[in-house]
Backbone as CSV, one residue per row, in Angstrom:
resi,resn,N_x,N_y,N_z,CA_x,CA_y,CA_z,C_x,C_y,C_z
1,UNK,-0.375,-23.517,-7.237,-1.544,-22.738,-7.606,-1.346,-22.256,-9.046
2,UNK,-2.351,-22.663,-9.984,-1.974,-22.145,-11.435,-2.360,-20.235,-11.524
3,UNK,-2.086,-20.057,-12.846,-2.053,-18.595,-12.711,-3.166,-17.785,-12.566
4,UNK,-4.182,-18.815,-13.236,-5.917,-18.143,-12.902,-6.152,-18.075,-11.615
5,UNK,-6.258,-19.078,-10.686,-6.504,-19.102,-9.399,-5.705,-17.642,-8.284
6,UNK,-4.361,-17.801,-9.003,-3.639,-16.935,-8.132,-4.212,-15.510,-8.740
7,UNK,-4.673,-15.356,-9.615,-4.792,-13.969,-9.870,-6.463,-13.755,-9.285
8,UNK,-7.320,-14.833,-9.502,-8.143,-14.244,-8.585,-7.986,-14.124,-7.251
9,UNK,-7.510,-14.947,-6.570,-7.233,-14.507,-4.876,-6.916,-13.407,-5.157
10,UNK,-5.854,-12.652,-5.694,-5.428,-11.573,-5.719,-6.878,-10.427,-5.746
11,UNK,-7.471,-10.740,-6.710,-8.965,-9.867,-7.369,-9.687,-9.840,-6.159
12,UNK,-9.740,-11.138,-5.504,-10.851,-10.994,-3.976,-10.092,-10.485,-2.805
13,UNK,-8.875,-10.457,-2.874,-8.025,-9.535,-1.772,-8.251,-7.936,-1.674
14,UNK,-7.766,-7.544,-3.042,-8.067,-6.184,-3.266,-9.565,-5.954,-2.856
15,UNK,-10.078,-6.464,-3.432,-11.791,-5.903,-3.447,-12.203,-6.347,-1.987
16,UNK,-11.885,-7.047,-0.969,-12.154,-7.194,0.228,-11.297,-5.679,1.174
17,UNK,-10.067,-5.572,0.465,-8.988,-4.343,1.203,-9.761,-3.223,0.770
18,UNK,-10.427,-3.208,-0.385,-11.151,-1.893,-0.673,-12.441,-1.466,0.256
19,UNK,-13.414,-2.622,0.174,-14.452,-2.692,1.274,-14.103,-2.518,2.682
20,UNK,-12.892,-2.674,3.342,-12.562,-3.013,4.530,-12.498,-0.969,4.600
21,UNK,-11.700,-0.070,3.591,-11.846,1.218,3.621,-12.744,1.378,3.452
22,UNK,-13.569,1.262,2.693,-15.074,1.765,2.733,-15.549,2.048,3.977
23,UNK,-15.553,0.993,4.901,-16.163,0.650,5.705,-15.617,1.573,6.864
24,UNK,-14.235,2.364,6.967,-13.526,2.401,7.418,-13.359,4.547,7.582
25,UNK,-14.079,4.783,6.078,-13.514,6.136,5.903,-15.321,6.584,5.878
26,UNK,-15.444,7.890,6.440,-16.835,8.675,6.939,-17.409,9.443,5.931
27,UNK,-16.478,9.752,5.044,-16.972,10.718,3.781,-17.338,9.651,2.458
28,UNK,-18.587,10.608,2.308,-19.356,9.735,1.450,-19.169,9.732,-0.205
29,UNK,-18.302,10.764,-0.429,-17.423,11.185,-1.745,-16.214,9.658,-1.436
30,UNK,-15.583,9.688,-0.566,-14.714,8.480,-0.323,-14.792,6.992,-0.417
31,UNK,-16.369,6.797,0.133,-16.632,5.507,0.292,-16.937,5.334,-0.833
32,UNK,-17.617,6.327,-2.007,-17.927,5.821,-3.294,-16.761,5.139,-3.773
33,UNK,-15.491,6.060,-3.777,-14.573,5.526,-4.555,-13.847,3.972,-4.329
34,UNK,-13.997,3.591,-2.983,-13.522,2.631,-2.217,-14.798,1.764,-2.881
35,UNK,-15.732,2.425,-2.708,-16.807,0.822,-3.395,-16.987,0.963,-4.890
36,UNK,-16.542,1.711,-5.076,-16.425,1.602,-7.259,-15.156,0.520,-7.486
37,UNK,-14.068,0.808,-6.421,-12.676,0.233,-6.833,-12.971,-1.375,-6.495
38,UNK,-13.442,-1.557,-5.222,-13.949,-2.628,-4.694,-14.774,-3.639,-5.806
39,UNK,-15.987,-2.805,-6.680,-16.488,-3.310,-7.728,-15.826,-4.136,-8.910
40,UNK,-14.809,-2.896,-8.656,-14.241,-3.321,-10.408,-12.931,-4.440,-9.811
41,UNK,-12.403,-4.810,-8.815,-11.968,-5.943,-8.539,-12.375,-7.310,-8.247
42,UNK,-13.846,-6.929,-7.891,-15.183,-8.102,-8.203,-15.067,-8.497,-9.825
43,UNK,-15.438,-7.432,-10.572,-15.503,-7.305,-12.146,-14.304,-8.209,-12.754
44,UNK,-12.788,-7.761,-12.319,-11.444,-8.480,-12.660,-11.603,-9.882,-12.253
45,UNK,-12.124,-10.116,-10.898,-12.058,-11.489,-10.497,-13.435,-12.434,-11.780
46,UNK,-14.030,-12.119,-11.712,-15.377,-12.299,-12.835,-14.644,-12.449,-14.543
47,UNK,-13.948,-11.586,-14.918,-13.444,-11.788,-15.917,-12.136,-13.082,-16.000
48,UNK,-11.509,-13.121,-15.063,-10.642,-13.738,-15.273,-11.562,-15.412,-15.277
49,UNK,-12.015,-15.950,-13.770,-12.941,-16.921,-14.359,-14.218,-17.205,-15.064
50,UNK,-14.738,-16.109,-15.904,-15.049,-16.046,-17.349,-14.491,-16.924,-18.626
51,UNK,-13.338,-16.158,-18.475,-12.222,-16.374,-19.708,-11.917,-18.239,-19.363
52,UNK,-11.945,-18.596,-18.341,-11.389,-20.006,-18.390,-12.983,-20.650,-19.040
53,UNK,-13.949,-19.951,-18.502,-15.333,-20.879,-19.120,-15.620,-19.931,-20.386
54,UNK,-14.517,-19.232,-20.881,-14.973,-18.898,-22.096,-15.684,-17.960,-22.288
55,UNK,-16.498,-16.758,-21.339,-17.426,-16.034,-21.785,-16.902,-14.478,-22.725
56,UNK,-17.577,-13.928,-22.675,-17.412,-12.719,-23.053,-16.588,-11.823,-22.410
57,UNK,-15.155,-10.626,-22.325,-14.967,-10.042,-21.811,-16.531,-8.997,-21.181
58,UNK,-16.428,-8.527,-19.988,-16.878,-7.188,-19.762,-16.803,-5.814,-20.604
59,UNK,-17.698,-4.773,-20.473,-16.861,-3.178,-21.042,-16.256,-2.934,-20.247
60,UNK,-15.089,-1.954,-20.316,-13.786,-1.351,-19.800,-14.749,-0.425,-18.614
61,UNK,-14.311,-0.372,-17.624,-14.595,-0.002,-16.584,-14.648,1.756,-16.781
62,UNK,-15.878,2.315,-15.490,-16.090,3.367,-15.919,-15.900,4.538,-14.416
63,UNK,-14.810,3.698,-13.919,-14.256,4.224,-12.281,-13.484,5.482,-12.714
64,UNK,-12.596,5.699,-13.256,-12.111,6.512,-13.160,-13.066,7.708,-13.806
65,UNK,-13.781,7.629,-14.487,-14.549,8.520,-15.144,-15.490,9.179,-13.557
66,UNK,-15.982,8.161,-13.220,-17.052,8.516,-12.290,-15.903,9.148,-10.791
67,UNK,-14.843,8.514,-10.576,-13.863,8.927,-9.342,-14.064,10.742,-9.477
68,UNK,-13.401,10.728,-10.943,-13.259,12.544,-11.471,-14.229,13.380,-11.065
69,UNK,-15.105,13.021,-11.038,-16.636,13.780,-11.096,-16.613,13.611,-9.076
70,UNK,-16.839,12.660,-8.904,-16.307,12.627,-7.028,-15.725,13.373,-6.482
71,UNK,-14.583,13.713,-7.435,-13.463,14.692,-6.965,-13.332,16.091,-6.904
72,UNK,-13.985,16.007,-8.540,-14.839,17.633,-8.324,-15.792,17.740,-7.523
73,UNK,-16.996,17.519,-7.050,-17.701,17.658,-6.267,-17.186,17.867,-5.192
74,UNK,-16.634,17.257,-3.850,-15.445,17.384,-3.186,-15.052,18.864,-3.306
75,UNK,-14.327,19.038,-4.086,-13.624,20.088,-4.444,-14.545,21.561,-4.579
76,UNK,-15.507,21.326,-4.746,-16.353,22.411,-5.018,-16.849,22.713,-3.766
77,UNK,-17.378,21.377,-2.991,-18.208,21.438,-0.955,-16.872,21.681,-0.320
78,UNK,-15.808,21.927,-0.807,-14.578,21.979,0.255,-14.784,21.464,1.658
79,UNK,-15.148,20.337,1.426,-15.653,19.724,2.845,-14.396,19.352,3.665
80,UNK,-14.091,19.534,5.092,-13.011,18.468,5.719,-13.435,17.562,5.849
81,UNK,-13.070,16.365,5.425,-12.734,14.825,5.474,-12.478,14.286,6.845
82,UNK,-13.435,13.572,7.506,-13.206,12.897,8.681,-13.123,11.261,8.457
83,UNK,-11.862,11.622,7.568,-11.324,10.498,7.113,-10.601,9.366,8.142
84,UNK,-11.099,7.914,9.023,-9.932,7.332,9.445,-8.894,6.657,8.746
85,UNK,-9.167,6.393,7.424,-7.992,6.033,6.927,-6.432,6.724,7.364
86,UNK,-5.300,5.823,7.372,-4.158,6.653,7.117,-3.288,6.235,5.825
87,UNK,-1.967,7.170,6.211,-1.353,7.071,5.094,-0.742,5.412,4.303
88,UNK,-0.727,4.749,5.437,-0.156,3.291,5.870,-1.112,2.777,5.022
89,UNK,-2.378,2.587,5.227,-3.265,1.969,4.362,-3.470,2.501,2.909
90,UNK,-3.594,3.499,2.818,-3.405,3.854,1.182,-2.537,3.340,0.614
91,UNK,-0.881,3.699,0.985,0.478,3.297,0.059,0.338,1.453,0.220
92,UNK,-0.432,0.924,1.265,-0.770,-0.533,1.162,-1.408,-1.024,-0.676
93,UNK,-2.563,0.090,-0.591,-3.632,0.040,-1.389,-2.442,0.173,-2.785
94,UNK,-1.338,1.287,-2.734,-0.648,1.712,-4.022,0.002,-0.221,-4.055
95,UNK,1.145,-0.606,-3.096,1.558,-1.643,-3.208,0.818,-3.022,-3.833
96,UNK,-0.440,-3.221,-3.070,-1.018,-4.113,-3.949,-1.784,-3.696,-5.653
97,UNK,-1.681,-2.629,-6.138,-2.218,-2.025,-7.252,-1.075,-2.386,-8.126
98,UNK,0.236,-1.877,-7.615,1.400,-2.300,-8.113,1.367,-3.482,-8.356
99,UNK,1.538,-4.137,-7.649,2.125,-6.403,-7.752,1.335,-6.427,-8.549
100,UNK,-0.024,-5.908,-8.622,-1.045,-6.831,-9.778,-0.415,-6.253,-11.370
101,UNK,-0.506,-5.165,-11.387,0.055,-4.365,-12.516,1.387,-5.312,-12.860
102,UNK,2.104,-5.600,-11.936,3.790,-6.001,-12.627,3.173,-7.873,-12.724
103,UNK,2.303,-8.487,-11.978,1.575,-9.843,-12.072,1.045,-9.831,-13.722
104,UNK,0.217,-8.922,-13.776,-0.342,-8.999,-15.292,0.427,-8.833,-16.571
105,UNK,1.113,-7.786,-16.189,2.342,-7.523,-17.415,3.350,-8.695,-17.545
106,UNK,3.393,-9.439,-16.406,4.506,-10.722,-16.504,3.889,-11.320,-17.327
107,UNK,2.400,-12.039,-17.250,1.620,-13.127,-17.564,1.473,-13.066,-19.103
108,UNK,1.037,-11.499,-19.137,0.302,-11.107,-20.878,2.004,-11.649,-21.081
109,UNK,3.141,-11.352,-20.870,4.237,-11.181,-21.838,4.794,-12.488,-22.471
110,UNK,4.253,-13.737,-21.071,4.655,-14.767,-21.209,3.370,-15.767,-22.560
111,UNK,2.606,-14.810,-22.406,1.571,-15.377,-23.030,1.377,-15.490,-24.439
112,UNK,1.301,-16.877,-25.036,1.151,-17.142,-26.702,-0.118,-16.744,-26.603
113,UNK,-1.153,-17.028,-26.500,-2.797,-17.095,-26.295,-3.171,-15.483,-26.741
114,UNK,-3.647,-14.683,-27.891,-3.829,-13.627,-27.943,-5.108,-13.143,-27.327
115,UNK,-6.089,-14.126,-27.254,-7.573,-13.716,-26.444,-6.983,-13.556,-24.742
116,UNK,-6.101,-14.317,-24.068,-5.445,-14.151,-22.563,-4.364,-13.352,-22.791
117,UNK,-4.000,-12.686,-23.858,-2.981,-11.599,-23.744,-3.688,-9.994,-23.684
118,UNK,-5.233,-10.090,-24.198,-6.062,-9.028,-24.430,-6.398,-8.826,-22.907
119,UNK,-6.897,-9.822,-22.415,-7.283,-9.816,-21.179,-6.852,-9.359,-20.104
120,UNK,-4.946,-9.749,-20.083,-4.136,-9.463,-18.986,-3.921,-7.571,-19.114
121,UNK,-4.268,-7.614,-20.867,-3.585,-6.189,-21.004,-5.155,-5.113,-20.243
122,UNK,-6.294,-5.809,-20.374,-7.274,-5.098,-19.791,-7.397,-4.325,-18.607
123,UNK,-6.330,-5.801,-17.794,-6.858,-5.578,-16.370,-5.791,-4.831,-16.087
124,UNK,-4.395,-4.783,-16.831,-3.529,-3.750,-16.489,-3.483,-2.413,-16.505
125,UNK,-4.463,-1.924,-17.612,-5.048,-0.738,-18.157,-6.138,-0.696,-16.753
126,UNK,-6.958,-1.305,-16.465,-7.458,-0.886,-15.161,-7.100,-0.874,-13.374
127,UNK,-6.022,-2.054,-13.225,-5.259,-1.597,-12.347,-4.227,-0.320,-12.116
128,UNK,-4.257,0.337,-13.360,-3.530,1.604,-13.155,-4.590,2.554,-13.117
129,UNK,-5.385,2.654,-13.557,-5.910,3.752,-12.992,-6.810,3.502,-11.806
130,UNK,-6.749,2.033,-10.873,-6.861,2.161,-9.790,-5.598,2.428,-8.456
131,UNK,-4.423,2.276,-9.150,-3.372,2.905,-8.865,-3.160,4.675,-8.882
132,UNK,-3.352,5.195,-10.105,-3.869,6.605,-10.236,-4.744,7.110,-9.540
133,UNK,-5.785,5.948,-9.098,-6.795,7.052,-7.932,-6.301,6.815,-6.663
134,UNK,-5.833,6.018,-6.755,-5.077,5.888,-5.027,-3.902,6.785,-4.626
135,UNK,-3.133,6.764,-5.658,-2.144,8.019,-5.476,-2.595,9.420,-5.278
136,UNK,-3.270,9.481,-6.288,-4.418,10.896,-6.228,-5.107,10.840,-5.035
137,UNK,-5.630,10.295,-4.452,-6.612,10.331,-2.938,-5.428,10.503,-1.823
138,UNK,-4.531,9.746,-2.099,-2.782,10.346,-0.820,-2.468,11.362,-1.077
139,UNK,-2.422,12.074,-2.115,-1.800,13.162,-2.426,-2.646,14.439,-1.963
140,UNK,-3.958,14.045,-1.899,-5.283,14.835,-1.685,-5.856,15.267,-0.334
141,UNK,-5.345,14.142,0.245,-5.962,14.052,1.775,-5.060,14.897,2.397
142,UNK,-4.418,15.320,2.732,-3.239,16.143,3.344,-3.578,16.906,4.014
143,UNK,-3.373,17.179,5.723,-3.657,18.480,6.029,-5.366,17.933,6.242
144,UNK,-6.243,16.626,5.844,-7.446,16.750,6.135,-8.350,17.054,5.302
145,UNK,-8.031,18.246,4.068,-8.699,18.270,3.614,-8.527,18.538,1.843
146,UNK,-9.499,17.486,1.492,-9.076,16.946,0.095,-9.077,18.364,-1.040
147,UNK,-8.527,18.409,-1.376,-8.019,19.722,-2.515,-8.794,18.906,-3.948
148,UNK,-8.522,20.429,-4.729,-9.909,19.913,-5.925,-8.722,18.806,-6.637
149,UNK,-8.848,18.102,-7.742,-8.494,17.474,-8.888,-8.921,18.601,-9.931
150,UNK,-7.728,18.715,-10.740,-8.061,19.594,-11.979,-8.426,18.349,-13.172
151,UNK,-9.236,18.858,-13.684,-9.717,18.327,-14.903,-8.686,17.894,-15.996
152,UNK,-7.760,19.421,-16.124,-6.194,18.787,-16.756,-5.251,17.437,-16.066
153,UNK,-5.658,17.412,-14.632,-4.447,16.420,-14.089,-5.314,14.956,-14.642
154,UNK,-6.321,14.547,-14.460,-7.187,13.596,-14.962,-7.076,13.216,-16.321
155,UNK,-6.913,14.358,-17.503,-7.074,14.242,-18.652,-5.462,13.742,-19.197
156,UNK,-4.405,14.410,-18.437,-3.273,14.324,-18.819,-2.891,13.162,-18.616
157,UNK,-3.666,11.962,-17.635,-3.368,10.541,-17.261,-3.990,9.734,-18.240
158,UNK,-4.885,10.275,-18.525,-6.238,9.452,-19.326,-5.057,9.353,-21.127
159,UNK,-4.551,10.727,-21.165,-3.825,10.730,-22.451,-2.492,9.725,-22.621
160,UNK,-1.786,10.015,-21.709,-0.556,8.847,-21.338,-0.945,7.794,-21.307
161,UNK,-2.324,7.214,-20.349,-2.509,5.871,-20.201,-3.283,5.099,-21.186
162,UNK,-4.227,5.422,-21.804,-5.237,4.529,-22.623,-4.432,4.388,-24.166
């Protein structure tokens, strides 16, 4: 399997594992995030066979921006979460966020091609902060019920990462 192919299976795995939570968790602050993340692994799979027919990258994804605002809201309805997700499936969700992250960073590194080195570095910059919201949503759920996100913890990732 060459490296395009394998990285989209990968893109339609995630974004099928994301939908499968969607589908899965009752709060409607939740399912957004599960179908924004779900999106933007549609979006990755789209870019990558793009780039073999040449098109245009996409703009940089606007999930984490919109997750934040989810989170506050949340945080403000102090709603309990009749969440079925468990913890098992999230740290799933961290594991595959991971492989792609350490998949892309292999590829860009191996890569002469500076237009497929921009690319790999894209999707790495957005697999982490779909990694960042997944950690953040485990860390959150606890006890049932999701605690606010500070605006500093968001901003302080956004500063490290971009």
């Amino acid at each position: 399997m060459d490296v395009y192919k394998f990285a989209m299976k990968m893109e339609e795995d995630g974004k099928n594992y994301y939908n499968s939570l969607e589908e899965k968790s009752e709060n409607k602050g939740i399912k957004k995030i599960f179908s924004m993340l779900a999106q933007d692994e549609q979006t990755h799979y789209d870019v990558i066979m793009n780039y073999q027919k040449k098109v245009e990258m996409p703009q940089d994804s606007k999930t984490l921006e919109d997750a934040k605002n989810i989170f506050e809201l949340l945080h403000q309805s102090q709603d309990k979460l009749q969440i079925v997700l468990d913890e098992d499936a999230l740290r799933h969700a961290m594991d595959m966020e991971k492989k792609s992250i350490e998949f892309y960073e292999n590829q860009s590194k191996m890569s002469e091609n500076l237009k497929e080195k921009e690319i790999f570095n894209k999707l790495i910059k957005e697999e982490k902060e779909h990694l960042f919201l997944v950690e953040t949503l485990l860390n959150h759920i606890s006890g049932g019920i999701l605690q606010g996100i500070e605006s500093a913890e968001f901003q302080k990732w956004e500063i490290e990462h971009l």
